[in-house]
C-alpha positions as CSV (number, residue, x, y, z in Angstrom):
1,X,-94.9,22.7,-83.5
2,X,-92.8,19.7,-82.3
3,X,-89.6,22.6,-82.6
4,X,-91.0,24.7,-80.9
5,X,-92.9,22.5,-78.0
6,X,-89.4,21.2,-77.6
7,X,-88.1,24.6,-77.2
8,X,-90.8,25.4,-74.7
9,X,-90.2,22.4,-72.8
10,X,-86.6,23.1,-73.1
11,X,-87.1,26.6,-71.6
12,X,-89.8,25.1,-69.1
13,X,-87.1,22.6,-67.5
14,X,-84.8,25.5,-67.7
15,X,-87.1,28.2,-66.0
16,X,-87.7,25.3,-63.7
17,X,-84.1,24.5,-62.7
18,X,-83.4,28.2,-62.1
19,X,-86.4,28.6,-60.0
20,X,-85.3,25.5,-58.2
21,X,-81.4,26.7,-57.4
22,X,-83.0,30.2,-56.5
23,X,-85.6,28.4,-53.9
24,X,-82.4,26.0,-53.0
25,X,-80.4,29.2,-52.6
26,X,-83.3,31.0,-50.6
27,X,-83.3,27.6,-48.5
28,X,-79.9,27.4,-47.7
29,X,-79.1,31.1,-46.9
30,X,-82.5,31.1,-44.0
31,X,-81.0,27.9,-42.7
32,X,-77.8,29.3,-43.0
33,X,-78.9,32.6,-40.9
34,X,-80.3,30.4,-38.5
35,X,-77.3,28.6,-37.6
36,X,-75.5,31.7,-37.2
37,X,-78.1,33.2,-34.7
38,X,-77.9,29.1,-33.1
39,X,-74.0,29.3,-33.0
40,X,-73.8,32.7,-31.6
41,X,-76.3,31.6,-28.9
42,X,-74.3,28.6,-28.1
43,X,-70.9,30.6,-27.9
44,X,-72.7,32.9,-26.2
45,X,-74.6,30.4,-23.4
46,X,-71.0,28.6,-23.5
47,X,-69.1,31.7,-22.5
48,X,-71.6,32.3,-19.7
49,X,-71.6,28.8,-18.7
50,X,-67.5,29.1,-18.7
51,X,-68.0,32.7,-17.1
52,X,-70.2,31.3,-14.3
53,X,-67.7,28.0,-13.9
54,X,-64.9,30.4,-13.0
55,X,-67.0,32.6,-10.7
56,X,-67.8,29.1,-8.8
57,X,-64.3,28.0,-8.7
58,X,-62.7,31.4,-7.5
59,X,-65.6,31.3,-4.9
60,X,-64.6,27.7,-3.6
61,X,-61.1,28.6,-3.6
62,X,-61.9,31.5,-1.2
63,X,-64.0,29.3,1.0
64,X,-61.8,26.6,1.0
65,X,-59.0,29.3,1.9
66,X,-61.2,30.5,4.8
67,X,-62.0,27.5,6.5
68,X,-58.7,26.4,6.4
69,X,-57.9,29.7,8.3
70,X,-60.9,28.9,10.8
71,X,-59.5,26.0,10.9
72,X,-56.3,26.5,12.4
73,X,-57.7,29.2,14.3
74,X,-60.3,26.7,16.3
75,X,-57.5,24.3,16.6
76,X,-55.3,26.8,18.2
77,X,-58.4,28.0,20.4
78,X,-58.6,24.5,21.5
79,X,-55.2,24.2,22.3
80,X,-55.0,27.3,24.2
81,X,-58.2,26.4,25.9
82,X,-57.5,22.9,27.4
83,X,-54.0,24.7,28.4
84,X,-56.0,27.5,30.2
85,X,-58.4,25.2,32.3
86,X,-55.9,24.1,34.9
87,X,-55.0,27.2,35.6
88,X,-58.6,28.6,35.9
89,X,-59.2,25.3,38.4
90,X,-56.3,26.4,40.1
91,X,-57.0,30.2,40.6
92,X,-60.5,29.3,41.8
93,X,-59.2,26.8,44.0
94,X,-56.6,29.5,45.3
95,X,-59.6,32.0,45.7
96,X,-61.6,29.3,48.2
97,X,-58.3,29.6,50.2
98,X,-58.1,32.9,50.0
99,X,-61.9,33.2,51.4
100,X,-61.9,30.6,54.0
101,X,-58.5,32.6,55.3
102,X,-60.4,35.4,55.5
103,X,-63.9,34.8,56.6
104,X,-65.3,35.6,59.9
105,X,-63.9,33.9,62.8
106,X,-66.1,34.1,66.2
107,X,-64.5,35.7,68.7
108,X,-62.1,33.8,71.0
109,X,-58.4,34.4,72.5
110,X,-55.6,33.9,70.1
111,X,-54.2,30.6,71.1
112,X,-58.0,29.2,70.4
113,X,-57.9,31.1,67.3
114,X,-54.1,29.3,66.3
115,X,-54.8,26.1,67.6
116,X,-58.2,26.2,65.0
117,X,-56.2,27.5,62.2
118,X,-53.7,24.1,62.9
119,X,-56.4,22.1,62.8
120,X,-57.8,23.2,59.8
121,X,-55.2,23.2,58.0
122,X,-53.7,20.0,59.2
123,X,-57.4,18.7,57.9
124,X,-56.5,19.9,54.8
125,X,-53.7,18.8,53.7
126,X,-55.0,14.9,54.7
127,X,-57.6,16.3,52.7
128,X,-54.8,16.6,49.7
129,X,-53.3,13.6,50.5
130,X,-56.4,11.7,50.0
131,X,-56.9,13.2,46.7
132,X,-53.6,12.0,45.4
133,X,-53.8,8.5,47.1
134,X,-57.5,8.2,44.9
135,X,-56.2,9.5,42.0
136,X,-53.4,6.8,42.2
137,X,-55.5,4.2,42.9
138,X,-57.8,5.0,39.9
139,X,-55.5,5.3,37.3
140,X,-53.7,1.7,38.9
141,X,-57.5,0.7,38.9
142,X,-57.5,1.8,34.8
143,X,-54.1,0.5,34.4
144,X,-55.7,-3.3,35.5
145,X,-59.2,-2.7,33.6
146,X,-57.1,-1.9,30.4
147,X,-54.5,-5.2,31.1
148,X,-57.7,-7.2,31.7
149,X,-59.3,-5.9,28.6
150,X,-56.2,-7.3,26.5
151,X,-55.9,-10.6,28.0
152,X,-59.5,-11.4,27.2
């Protein structure tokens, strides 16, 4: 009996330590499958991640692109506007003229009529000449403020 118990056992162990590489086996190959699905899901999320990076960037390059062009454009705008505003002030001021020439006069002989239009526009020119004598004396009034401003 002791030959054959030995034998038994002997086959036992065996039987166990084939049982135990198949399980092992059975083990490794699920976990093995599992990783496979896990990798392909993280090359997978990884090209989408990658996919959705590029997408982004291509999209801030175009904005970027297009407010730089908005950009220049309002710049230019700017520039063309504070260039056009004289102008305007001076066509509207020419318009007044135009309408004060040509309003209604009340009826009176033509040297009356003349001697008004003289007058008028002897009035305005003081008129001008006022302007420019206040305009000089502000900016000499700025000139002073700013000189005072750097001596203190």
């Amino acid at each position: 009996m002791p030959i054959n118990s030995s034998r038994g056992l002997r086959n036992l162990f065996g039987a166990r330590r084939i049982i135990s590489d198949r399980i092992k086996r059975l083990v490794n190959y699920r976990i093995d499958e599992h990783l496979r699905e896990l990798y392909a899901t993280v090359d997978r999320l990884a090209r989408d991640h990658s996919d959705v990076v590029e997408d982004m960037r291509r999209r801030l390059a175009d904005l970027e692109r297009r407010y730089n062009k908005m950009d220049k454009l309002q710049h230019w705008t700017a520039n063309e506007l504070e260039r056009v505003i004289p102008q305007v002030a001076a066509q509207e001021s020419q318009l007044e003229s135009l309408c004060e020439k040509i309003a209604a006069v009340p009826v009176g002989d033509q040297p009356q009529i003349d001697e008004s239009r003289s007058l008028i526009d002897e009035i305005r020119r003081e008129h001008s000449q006022i302007k420019v004598r206040l305009t000089a004396v502000a900016q000499y009034e700025d000139r002073l403020r700013k000189l005072e401003d750097r001596a203190e």
